[in-house]
N, CA, C and O atoms as a GROMACS GRO file, in nm:
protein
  556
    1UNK      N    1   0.083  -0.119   0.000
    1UNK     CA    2   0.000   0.000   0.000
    1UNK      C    3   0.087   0.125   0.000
    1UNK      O    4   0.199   0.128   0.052
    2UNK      N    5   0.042   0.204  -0.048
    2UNK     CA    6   0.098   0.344  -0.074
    2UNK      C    7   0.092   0.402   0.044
    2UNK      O    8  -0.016   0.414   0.101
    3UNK      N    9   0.205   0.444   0.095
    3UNK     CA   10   0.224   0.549   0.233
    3UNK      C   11   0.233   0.451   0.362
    3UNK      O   12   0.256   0.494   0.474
    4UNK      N   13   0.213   0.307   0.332
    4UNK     CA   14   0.263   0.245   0.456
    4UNK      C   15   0.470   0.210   0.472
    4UNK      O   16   0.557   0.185   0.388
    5UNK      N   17   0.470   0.220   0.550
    5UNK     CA   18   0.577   0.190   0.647
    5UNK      C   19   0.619   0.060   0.691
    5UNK      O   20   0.527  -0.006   0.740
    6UNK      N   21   0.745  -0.002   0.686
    6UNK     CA   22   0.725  -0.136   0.729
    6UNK      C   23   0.820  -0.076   0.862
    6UNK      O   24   0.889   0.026   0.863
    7UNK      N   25   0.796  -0.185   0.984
    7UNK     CA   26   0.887  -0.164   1.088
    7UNK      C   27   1.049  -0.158   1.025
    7UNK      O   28   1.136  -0.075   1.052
    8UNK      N   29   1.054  -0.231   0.968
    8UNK     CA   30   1.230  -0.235   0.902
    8UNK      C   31   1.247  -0.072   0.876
    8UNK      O   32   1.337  -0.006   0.927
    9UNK      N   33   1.165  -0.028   0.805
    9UNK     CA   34   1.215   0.134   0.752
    9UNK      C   35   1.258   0.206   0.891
    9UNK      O   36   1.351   0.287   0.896
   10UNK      N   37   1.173   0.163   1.016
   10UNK     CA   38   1.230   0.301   1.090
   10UNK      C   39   1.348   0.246   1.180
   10UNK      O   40   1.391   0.136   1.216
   11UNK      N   41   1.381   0.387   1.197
   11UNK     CA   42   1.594   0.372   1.249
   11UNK      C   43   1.569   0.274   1.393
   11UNK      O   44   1.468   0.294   1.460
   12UNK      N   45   1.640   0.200   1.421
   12UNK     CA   46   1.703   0.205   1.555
   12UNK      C   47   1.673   0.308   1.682
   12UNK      O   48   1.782   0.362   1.697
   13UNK      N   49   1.602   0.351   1.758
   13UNK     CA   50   1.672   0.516   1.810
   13UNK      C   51   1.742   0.448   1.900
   13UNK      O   52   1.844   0.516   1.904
   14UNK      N   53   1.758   0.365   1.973
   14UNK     CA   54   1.871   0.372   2.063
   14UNK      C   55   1.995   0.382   2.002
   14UNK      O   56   2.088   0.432   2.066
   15UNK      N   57   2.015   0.338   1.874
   15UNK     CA   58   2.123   0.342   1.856
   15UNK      C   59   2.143   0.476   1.764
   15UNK      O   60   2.256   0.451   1.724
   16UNK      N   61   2.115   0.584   1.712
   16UNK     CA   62   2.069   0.690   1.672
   16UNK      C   63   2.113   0.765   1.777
   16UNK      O   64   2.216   0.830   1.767
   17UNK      N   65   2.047   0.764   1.878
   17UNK     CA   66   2.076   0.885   2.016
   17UNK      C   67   2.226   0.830   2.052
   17UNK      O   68   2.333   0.888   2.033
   18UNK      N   69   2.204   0.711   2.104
   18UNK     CA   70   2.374   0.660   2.132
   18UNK      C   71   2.514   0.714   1.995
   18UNK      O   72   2.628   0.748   2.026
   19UNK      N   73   2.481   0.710   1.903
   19UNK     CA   74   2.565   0.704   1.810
   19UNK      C   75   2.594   0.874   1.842
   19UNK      O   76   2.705   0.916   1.873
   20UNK      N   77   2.468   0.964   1.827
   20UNK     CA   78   2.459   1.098   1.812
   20UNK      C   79   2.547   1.149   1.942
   20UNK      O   80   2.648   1.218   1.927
   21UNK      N   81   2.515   1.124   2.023
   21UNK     CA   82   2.568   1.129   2.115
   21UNK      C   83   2.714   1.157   2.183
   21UNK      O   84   2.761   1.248   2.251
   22UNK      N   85   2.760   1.033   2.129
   22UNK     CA   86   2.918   1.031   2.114
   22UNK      C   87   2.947   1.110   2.018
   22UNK      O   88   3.069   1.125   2.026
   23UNK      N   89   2.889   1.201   1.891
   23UNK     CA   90   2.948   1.309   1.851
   23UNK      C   91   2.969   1.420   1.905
   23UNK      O   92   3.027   1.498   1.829
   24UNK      N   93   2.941   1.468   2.027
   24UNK     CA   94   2.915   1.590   2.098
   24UNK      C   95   3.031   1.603   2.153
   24UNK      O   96   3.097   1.505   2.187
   25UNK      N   97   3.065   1.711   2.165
   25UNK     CA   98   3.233   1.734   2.236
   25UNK      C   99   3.214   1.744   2.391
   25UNK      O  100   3.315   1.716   2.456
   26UNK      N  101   3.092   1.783   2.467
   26UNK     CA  102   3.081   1.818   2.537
   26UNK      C  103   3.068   1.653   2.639
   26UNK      O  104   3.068   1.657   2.762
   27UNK      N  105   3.060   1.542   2.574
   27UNK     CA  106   3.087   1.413   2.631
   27UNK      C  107   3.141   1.308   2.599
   27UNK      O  108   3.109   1.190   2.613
   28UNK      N  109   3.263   1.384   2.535
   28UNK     CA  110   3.408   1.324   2.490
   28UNK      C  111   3.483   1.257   2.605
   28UNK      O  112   3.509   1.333   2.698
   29UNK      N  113   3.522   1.134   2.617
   29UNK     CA  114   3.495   1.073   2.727
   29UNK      C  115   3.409   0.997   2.787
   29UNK      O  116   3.433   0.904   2.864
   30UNK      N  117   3.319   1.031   2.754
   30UNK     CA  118   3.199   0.984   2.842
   30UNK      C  119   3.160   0.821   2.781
   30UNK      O  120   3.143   0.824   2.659
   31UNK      N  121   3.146   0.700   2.833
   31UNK     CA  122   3.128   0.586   2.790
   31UNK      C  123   2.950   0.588   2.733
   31UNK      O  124   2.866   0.620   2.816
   32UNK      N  125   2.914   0.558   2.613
   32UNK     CA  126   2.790   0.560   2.601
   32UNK      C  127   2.764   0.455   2.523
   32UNK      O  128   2.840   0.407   2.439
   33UNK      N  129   2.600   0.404   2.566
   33UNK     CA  130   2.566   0.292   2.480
   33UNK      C  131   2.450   0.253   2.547
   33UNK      O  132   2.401   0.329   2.630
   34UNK      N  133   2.396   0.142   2.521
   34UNK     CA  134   2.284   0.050   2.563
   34UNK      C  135   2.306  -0.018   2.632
   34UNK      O  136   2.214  -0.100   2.638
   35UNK      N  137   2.401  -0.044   2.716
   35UNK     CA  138   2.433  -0.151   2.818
   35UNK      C  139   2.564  -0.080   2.881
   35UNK      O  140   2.661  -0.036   2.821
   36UNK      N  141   2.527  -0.082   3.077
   36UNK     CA  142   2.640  -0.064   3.139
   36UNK      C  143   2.747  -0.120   3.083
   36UNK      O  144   2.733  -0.212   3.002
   37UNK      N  145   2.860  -0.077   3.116
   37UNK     CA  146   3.019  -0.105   3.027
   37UNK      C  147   3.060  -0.225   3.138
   37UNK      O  148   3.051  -0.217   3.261
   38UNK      N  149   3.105  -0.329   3.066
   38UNK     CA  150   3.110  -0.509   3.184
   38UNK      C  151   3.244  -0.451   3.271
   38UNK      O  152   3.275  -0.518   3.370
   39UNK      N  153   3.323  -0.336   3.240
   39UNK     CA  154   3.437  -0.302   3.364
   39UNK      C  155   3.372  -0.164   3.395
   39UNK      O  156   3.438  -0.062   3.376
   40UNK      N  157   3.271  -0.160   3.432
   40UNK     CA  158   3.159  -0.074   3.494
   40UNK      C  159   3.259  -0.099   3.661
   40UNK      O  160   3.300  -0.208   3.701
   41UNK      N  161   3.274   0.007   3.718
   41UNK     CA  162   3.340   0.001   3.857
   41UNK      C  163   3.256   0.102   3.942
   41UNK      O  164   3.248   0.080   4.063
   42UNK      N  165   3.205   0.190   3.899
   42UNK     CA  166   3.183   0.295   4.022
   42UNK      C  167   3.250   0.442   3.988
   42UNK      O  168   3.202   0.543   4.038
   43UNK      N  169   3.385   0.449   3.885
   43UNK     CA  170   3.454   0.594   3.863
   43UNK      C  171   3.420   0.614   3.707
   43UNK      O  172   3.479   0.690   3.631
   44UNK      N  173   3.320   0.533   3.678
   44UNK     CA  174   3.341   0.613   3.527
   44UNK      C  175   3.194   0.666   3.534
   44UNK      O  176   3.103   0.638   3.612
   45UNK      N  177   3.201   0.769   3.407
   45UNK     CA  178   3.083   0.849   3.360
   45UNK      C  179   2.997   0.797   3.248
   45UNK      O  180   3.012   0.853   3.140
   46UNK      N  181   2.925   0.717   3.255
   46UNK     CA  182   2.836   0.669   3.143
   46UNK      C  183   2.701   0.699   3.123
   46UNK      O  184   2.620   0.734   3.209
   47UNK      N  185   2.686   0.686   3.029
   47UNK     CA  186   2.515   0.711   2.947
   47UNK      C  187   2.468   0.606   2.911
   47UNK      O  188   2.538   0.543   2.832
   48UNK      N  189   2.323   0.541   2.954
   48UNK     CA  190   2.277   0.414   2.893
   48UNK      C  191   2.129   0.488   2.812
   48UNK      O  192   2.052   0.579   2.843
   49UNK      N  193   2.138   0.404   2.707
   49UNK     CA  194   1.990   0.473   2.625
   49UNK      C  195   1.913   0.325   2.611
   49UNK      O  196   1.973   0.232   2.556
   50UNK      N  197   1.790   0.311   2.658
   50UNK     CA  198   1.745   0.252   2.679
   50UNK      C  199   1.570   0.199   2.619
   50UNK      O  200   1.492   0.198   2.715
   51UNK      N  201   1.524   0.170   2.529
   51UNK     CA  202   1.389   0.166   2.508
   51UNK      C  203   1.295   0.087   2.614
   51UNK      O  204   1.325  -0.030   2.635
   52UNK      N  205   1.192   0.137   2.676
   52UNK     CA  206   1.118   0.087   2.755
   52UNK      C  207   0.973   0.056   2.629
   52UNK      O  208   0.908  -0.047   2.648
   53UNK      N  209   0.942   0.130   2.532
   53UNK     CA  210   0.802   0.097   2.429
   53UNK      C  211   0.829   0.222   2.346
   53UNK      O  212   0.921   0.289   2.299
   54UNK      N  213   0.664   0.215   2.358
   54UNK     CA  214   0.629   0.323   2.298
   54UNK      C  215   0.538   0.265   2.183
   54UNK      O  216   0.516   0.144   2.176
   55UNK      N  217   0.484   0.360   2.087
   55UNK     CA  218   0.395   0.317   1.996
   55UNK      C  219   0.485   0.361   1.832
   55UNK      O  220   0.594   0.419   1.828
   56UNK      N  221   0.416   0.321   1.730
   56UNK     CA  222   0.453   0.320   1.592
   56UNK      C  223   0.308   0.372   1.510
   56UNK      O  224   0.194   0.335   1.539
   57UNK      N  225   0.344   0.467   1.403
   57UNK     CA  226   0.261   0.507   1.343
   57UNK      C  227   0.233   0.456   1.172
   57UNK      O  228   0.191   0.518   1.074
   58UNK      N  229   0.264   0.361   1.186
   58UNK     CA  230   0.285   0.352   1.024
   58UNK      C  231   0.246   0.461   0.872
   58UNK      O  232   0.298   0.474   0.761
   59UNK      N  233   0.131   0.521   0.941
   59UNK     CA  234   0.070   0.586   0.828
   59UNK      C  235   0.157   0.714   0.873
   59UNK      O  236   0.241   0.753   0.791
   60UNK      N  237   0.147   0.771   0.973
   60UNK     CA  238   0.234   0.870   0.949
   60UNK      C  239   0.404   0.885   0.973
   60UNK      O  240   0.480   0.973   1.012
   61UNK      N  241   0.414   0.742   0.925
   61UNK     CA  242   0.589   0.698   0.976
   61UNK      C  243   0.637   0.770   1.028
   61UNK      O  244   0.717   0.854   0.988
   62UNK      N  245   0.590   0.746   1.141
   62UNK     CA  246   0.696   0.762   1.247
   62UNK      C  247   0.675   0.685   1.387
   62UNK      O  248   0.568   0.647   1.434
   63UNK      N  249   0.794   0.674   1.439
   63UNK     CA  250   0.763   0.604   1.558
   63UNK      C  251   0.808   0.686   1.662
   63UNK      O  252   0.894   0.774   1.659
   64UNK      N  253   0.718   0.634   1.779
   64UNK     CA  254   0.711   0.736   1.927
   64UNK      C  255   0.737   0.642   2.034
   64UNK      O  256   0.665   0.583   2.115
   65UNK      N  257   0.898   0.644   2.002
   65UNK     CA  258   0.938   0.522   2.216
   65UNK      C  259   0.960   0.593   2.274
   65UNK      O  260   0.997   0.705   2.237
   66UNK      N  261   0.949   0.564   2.367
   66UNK     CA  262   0.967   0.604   2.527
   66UNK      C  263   1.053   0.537   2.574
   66UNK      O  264   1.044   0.414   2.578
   67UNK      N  265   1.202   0.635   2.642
   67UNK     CA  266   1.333   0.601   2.658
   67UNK      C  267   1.349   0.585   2.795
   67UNK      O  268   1.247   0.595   2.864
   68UNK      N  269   1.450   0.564   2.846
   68UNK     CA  270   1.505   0.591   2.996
   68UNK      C  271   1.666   0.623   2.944
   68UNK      O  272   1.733   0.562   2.861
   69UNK      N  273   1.697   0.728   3.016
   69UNK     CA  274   1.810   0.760   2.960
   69UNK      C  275   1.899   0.783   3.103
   69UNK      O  276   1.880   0.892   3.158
   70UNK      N  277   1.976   0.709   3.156
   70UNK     CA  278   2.070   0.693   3.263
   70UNK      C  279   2.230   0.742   3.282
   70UNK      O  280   2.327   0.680   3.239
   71UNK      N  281   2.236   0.874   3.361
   71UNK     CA  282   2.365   0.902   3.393
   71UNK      C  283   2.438   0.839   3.512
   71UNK      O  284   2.377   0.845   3.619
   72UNK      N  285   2.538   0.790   3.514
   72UNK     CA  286   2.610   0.757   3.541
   72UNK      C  287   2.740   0.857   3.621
   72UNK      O  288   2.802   0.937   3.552
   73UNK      N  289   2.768   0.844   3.754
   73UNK     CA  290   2.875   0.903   3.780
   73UNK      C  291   2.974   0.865   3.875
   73UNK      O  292   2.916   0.799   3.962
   74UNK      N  293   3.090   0.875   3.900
   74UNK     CA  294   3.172   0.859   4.058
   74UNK      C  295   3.092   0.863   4.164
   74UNK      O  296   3.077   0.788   4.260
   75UNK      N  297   3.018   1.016   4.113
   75UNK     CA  298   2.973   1.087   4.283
   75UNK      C  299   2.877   1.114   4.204
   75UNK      O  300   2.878   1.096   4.083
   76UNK      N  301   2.738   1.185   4.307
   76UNK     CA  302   2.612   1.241   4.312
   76UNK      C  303   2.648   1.392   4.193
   76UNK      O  304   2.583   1.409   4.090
   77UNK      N  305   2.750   1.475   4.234
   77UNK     CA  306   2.759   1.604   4.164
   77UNK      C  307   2.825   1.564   4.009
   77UNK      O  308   2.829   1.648   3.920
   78UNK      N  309   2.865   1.456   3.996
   78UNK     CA  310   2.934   1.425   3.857
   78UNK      C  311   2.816   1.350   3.797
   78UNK      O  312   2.812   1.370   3.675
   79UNK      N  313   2.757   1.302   3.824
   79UNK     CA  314   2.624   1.202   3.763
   79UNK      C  315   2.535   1.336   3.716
   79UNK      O  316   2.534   1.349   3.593
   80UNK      N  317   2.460   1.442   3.790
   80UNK     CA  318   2.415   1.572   3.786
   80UNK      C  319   2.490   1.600   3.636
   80UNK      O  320   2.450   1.581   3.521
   81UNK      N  321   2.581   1.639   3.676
   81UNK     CA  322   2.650   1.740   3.579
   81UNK      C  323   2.600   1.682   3.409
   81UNK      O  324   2.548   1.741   3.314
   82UNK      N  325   2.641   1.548   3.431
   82UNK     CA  326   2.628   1.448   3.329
   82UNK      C  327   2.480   1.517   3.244
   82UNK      O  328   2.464   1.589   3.146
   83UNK      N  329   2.362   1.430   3.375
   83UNK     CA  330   2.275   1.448   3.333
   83UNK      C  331   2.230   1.594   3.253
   83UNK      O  332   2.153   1.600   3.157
   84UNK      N  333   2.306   1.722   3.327
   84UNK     CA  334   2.285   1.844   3.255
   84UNK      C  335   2.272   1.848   3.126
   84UNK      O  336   2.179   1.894   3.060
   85UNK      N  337   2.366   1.800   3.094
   85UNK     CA  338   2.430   1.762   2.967
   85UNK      C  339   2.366   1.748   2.849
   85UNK      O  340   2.343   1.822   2.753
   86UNK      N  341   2.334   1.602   2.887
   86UNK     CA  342   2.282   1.524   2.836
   86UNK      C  343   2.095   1.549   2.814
   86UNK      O  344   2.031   1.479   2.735
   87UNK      N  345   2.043   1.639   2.883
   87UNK     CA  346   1.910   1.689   2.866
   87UNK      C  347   1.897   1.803   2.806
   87UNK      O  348   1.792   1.849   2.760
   88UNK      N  349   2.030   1.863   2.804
   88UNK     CA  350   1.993   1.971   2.685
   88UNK      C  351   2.034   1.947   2.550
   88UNK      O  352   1.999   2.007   2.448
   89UNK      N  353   2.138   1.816   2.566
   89UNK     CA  354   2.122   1.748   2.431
   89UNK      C  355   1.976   1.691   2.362
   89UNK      O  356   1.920   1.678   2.253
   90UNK      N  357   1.959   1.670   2.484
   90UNK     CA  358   1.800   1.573   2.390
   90UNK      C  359   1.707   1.672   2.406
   90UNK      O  360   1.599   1.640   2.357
   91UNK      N  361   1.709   1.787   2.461
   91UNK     CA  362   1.554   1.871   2.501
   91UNK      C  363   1.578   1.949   2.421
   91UNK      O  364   1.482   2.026   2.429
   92UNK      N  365   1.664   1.998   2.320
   92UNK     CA  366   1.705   2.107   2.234
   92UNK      C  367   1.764   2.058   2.129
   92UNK      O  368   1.702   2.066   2.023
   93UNK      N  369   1.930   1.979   2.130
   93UNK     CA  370   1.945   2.029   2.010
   93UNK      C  371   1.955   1.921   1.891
   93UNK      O  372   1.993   1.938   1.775
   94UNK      N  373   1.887   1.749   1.985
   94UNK     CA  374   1.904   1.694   1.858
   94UNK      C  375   1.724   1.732   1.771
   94UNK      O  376   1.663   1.645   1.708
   95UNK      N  377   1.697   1.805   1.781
   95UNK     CA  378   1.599   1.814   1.708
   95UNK      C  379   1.631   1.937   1.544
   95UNK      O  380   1.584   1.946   1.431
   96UNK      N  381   1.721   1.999   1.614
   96UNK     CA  382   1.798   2.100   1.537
   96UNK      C  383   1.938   1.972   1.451
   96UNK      O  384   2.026   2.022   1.382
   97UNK      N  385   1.934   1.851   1.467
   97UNK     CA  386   2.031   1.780   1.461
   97UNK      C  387   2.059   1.747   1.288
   97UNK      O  388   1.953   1.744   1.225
   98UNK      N  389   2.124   1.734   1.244
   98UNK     CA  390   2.166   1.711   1.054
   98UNK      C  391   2.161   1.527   1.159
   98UNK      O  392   2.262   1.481   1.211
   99UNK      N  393   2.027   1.459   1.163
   99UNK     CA  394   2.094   1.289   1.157
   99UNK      C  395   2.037   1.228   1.041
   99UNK      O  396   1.962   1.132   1.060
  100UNK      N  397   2.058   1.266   0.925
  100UNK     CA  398   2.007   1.199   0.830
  100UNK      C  399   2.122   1.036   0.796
  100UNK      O  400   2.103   0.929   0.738
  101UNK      N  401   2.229   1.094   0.866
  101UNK     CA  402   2.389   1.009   0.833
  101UNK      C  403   2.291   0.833   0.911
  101UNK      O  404   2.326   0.719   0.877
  102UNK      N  405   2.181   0.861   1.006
  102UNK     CA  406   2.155   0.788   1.060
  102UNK      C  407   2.044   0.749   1.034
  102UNK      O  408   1.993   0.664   1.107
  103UNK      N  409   1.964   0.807   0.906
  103UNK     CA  410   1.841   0.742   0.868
  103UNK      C  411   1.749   0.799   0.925
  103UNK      O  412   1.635   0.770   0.887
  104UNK      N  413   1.761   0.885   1.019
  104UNK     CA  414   1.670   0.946   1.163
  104UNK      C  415   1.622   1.147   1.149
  104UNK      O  416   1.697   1.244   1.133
  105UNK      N  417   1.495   1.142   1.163
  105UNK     CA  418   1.467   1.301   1.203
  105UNK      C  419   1.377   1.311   1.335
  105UNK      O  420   1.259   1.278   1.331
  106UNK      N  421   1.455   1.371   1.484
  106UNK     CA  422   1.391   1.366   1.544
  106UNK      C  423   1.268   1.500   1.575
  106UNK      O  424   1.329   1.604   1.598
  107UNK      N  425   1.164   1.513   1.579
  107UNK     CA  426   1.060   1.582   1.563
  107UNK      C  427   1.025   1.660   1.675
  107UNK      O  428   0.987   1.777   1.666
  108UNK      N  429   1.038   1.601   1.775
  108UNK     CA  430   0.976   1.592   1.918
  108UNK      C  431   1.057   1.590   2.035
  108UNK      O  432   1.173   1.623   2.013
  109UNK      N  433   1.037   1.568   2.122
  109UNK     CA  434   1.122   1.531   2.269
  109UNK      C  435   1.005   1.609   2.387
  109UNK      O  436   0.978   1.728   2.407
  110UNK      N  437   0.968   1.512   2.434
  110UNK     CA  438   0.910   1.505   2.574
  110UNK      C  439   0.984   1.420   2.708
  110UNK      O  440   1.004   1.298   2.706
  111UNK      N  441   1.019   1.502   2.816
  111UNK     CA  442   1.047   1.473   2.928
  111UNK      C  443   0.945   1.466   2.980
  111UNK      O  444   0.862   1.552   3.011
  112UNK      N  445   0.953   1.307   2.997
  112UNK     CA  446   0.825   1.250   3.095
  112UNK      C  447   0.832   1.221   3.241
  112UNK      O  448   0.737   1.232   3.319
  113UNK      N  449   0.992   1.169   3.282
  113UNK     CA  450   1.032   1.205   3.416
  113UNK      C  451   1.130   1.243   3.423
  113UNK      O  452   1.209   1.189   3.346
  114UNK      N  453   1.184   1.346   3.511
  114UNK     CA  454   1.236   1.432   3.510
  114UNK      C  455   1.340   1.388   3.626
  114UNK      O  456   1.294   1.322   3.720
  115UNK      N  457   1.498   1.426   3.623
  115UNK     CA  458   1.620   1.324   3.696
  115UNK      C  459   1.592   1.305   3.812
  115UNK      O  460   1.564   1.398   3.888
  116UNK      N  461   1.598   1.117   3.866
  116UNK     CA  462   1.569   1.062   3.965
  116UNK      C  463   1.694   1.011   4.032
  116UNK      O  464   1.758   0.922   3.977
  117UNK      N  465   1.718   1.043   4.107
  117UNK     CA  466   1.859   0.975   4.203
  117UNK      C  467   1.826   0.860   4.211
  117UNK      O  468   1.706   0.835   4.225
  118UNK      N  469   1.936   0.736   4.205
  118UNK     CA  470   1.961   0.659   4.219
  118UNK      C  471   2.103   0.639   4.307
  118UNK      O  472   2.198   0.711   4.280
  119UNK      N  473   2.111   0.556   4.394
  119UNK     CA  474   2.234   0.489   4.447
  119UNK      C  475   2.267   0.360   4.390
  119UNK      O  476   2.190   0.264   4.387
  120UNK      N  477   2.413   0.362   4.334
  120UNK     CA  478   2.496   0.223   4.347
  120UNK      C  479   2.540   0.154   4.433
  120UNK      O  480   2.657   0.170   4.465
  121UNK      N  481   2.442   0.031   4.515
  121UNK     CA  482   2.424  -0.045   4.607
  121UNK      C  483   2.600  -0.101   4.635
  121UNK      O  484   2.657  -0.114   4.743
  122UNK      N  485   2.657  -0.127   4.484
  122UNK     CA  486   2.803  -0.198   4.526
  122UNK      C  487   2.935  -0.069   4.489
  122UNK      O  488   3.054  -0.078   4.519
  123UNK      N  489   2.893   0.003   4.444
  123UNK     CA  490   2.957   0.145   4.458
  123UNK      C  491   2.925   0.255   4.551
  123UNK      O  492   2.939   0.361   4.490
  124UNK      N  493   2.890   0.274   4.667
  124UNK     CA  494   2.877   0.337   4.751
  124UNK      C  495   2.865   0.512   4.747
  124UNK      O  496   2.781   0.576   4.811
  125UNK      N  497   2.969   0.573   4.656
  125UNK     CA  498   2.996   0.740   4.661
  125UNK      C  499   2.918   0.757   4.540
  125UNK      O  500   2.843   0.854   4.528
  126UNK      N  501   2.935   0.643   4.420
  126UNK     CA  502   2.862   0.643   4.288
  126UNK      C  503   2.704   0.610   4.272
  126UNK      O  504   2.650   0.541   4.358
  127UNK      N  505   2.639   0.653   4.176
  127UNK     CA  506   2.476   0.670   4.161
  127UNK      C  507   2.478   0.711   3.999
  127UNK      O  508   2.574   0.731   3.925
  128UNK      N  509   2.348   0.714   3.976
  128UNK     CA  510   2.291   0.793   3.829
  128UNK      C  511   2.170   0.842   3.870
  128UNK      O  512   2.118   0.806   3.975
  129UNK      N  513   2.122   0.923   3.791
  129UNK     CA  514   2.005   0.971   3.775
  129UNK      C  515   1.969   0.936   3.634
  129UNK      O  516   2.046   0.951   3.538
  130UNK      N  517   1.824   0.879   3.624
  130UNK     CA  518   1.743   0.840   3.547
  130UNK      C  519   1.634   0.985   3.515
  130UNK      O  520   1.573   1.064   3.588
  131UNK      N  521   1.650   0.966   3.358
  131UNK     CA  522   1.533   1.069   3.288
  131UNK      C  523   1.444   1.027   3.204
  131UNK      O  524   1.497   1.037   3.093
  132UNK      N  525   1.356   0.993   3.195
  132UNK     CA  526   1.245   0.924   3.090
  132UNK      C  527   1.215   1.044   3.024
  132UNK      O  528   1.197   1.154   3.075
  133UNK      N  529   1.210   0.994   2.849
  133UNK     CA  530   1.202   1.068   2.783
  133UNK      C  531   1.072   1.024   2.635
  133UNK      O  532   1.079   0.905   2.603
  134UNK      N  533   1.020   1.065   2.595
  134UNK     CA  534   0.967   1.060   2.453
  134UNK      C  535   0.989   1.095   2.342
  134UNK      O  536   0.997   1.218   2.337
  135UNK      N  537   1.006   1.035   2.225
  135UNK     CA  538   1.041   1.125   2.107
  135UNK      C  539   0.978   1.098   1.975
  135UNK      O  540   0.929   0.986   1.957
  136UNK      N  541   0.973   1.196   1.871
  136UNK     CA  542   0.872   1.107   1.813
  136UNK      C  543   0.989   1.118   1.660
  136UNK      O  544   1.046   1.215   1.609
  137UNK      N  545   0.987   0.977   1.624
  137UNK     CA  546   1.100   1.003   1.502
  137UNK      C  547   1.074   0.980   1.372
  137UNK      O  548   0.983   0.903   1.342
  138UNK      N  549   1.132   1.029   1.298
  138UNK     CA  550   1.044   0.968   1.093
  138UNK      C  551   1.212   0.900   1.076
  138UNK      O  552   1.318   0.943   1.122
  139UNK      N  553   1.191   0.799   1.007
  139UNK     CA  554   1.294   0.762   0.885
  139UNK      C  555   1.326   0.860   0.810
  139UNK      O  556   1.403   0.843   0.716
   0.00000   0.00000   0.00000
């Protein structure tokens, strides 16, 4: 049918935001991806991008998941900082973003929860804060 969409057409976004991500100078350094890093210790700074759902539009291709997006830090004020970061990346400027390199135009961005402290039970000084996010993306 004319104007449908197959799931194959639309991008990845975890791996879209993750990829985008690591282009930013401002978290050069920073370990990012979809899965804690397996020499994950407690001193590094990471970003996990995460899909929890969301819905798909076929007719108007695009799809709308709903993320959890997790900073990572040593300490409480370095996890923060992170998260700063990293929410004005996604609340501003990948929407202004050239990701065509990635198949991806993001449209949208809704913060649905807004950064939650967490403690690292076997890292003690280390934690993240968690941000749930929405976005709505076209191929």
């Amino acid at each position: 049918m004319i104007g449908l969409i197959e799931p194959a057409d639309l991008p990845d976004i975890e791996e879209v935001i993750v990829q985008w991500l690591l282009t930013l100078p401002a978290l050069a350094g920073v370990q990012i991806g979809t899965r804690v890093p397996t020499d994950y210790n407690g001193s590094q700074s990471v970003v996990r991008v995460v899909r929890l759902g969301g819905s798909t539009d076929f007719l108007m291709w695009s799809d709308n998941p709903r993320l959890d997006i997790d900073c990572f830090g040593p300490d409480k004020a370095t996890a923060f900082n992170l998260t700063r970061i990293v929410r004005r990346a996604l609340a501003f400027d990948i929407r202004f973003a050239d990701l065509s390199s990635f198949g991806a135009c993001v449209t949208s961005v809704n913060e649905d929860v807004g950064p939650q402290w967490f403690d690292e039970e076997d890292y003690p000084n280390a934690g993240r804060y968690l941000t749930q996010i929405s976005v709505m993306v076209h191929a």
